[in-house]
SEKOL-523102 format. One line per 3 residues: number of its first residue (from 1); for each residue x, y, z of N, C-alpha, C. Coordinates in steps of 0.05 Angstrom, whole numbers, plus 32768, in hexadecimal, padded with zeros to 4 digits. Layout:
NUM	X Y Z X Y Z X Y Z ~ ...
END
This chain:
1	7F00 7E88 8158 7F0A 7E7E 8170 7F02 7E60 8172 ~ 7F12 7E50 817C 7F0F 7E37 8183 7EFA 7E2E 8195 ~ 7EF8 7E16 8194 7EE6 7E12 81B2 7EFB 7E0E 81C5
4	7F17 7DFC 81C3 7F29 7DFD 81D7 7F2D 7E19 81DD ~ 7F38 7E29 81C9 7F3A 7E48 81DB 7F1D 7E56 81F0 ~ 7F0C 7E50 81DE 7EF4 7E5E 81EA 7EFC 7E54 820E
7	7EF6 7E31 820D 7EFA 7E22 822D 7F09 7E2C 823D ~ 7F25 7E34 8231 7F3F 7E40 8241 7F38 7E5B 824F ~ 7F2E 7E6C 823F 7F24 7E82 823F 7F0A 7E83 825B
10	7EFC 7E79 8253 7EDF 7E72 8271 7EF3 7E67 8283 ~ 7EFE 7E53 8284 7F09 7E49 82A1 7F1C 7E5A 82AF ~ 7F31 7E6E 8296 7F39 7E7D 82A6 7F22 7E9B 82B8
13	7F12 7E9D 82A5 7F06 7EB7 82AF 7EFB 7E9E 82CF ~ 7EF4 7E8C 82CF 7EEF 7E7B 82E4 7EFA 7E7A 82FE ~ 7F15 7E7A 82F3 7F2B 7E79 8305 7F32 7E8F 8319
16	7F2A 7EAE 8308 7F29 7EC4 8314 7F16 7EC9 831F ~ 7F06 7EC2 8316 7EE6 7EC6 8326 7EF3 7EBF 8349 ~ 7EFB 7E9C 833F 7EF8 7E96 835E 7F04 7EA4 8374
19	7F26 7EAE 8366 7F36 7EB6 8374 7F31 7ED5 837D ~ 7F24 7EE1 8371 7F0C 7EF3 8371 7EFB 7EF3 838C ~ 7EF5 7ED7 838B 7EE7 7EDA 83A2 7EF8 7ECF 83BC
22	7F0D 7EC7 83B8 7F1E 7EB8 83CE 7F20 7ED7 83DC ~ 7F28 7EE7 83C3 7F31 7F03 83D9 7F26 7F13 83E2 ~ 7F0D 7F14 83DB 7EF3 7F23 83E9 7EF3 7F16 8405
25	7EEF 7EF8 8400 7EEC 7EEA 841F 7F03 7EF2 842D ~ 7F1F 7EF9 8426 7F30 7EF5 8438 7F2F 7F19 8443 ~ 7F27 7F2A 8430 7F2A 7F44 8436 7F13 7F44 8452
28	7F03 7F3B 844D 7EED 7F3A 845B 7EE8 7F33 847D ~ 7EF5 7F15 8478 7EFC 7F11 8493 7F17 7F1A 849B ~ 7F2D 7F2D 8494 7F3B 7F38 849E 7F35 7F57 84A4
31	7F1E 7F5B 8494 7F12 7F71 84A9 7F04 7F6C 84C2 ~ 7EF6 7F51 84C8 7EE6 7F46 84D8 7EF1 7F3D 84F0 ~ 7F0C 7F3A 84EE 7F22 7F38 84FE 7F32 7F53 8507
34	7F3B 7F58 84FD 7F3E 7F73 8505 7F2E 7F84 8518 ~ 7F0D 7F84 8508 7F00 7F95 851B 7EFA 7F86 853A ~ 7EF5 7F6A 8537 7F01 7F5E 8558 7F0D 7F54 8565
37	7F25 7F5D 855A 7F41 7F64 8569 7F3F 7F85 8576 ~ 7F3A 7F97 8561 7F2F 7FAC 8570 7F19 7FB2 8585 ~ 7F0A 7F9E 8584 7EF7 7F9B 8596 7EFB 7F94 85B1
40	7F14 7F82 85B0 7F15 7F6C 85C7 7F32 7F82 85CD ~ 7F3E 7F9A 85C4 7F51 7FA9 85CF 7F45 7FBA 85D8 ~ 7F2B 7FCD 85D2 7F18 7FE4 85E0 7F14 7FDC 85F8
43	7F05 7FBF 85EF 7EFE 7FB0 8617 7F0E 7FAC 8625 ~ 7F2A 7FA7 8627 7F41 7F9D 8637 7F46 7FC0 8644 ~ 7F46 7FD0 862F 7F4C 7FE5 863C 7F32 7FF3 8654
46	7F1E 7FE8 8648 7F04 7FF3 8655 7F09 7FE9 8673 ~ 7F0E 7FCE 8673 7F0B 7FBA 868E 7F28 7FC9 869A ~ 7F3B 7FD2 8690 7F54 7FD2 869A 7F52 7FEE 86B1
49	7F45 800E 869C 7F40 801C 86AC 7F23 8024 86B7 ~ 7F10 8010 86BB 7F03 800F 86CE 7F03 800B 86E7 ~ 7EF8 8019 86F8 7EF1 801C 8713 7EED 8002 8724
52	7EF4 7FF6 872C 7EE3 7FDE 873A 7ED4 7FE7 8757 ~ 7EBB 7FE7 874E 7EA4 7FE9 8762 7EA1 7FDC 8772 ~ 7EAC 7FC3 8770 7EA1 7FA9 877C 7EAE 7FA9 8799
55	7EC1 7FAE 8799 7ECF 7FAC 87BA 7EBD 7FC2 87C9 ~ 7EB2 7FD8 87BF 7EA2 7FEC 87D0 7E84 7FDD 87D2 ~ 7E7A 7FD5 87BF 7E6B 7FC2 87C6 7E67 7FB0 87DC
58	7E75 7F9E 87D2 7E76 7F8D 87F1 7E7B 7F9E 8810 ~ 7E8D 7FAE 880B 7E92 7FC0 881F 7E72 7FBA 882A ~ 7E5D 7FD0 8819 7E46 7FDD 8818 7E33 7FBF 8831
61	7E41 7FAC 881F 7E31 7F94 8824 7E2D 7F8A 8840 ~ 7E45 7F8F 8847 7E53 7F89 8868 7E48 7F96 8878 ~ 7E48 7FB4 8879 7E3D 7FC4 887D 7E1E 7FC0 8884
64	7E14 7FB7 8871 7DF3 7FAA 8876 7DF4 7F97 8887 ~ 7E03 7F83 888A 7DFF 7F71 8894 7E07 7F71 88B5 ~ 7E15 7F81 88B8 7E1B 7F89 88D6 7E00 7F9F 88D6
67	7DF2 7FB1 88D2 7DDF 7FB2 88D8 7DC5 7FAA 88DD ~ 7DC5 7F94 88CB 7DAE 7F83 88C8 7DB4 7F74 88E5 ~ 7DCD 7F64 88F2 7DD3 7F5C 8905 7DC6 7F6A 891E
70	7DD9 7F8B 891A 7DCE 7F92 8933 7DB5 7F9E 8935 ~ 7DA4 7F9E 8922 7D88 7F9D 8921 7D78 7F7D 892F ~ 7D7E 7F71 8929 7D80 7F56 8937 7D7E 7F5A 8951
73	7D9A 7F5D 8959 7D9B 7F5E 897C 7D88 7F71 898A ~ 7D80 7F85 897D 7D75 7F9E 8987 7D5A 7F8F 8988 ~ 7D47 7F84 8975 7D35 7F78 897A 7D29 7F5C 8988
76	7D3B 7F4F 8991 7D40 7F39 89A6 7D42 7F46 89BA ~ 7D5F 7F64 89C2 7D54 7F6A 89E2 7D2E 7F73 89E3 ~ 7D28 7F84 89D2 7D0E 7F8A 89D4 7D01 7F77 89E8
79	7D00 7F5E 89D2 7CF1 7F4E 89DC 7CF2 7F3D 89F4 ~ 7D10 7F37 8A02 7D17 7F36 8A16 7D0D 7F47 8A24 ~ 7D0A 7F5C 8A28 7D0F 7F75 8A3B 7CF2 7F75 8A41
82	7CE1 7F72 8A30 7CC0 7F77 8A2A 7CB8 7F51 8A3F ~ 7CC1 7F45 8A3D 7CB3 7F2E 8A49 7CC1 7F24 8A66
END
């Protein structure tokens, strides 16, 4: 064998190597994509049929706060009423 053949020979096994590795990377991050795109479709659905708490919440909140009020007034007449 030549040395020109031998050269042709390495650069191609070279060549494959790389492309070799072009497609590992591309297999790779097209699984890595995939899996969050699946990720970011589970959550859309999660948020979509979830409950929203939050309006009973505040409800909850109001609720306190008109008592806290008339807890208020109740202890000002006291003190009115007492002096």
């Amino acid at each position: 064998m030549s040395t020109k053949t031998l050269l042709k020979v390495i650069k191609a096994g070279n060549s494959i190597r790389k492309s070799d590795r072009k497609k590992k990377l591309a297999v790779i991050l097209g699984i890595a994509a995939a899996v969050a795109a699946l990720a970011g479709i589970i959550y859309a659905v999660y948020r979509l049929s979830k409950t929203d708490y939050l309006d009973e919440f505040e409800d909850d909140l109001d609720d306190l706060d008109d008592f806290e009020d008339t807890e208020d007034d109740f202890v000002e007449e006291e003190i009115q009423g007492e002096g």
